[in-house]
Structures are given as structure tokens and as C-alpha cells.
N, C-alpha and C positions, 0 to 999 in steps of 0.2 A: 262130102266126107265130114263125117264128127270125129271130134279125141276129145281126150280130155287131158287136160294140161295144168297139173296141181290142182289148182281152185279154180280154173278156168275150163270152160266147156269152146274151144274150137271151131269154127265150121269154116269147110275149105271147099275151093273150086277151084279150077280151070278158069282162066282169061276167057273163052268164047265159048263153044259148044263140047260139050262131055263126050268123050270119043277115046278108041285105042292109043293109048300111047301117050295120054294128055298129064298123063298123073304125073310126069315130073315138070310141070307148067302148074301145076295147082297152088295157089297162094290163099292164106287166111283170109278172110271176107269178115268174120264178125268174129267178137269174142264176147261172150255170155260168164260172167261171176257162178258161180257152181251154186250158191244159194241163193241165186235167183231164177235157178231152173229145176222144173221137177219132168222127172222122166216116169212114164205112165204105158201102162197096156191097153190098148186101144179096145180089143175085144178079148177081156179076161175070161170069155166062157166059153173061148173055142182054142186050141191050140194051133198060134200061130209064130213067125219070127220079126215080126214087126214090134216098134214102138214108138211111143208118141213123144217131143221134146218140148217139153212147154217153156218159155222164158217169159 
């Protein structure tokens, strides 16, 4: 999971495997500065709901 958190970019998980019911076990793993990430469209020529997060 990503958020974003003021100036902070988020990324969370689950303790073990991604599964029904895990999402109230999911804890922060990294936290990324907002201006040292740029978020990108991986394929800007097709329409799609993907994107890329670069840090």
C-alpha cells in the first residue's frame, strides 16, 4: 500500500503474506521524502490505471 503523508510518501505492508483480512496487521516499511520521489506513467501512450514510483 502507498499514501502519502504531508511531505512524506508511505509504503506499507502486512508482517508475512498479502492475504484477506491482513490489512489491519499492515505496518509502515519505508518512508520516502516527497521530493525525492517522482511518480511517472509507465505507458503514456495507451490508456491505462498503473503508475510508476520512483525514489
Amino acid at each position: 500500500m502507498v499514501a502519502l503523508a504531508g511531505t512524506r510518501i508511505l509504503l506499507a505492508a502486512p508482517p508475512k503474506r498479502v492475504s484477506t483480512r491482513r490489512d489491519a496487521l499492515t505496518r509502515v516499511v519505508a518512508e520516502i521524502p516527497a521530493e525525492d520521489a517522482v511518480l511517472a506513467d509507465p505507458l503514456p501512450e495507451f490508456e491505462n490505471s498503473r503508475l510508476l514510483l520512483r525514489a
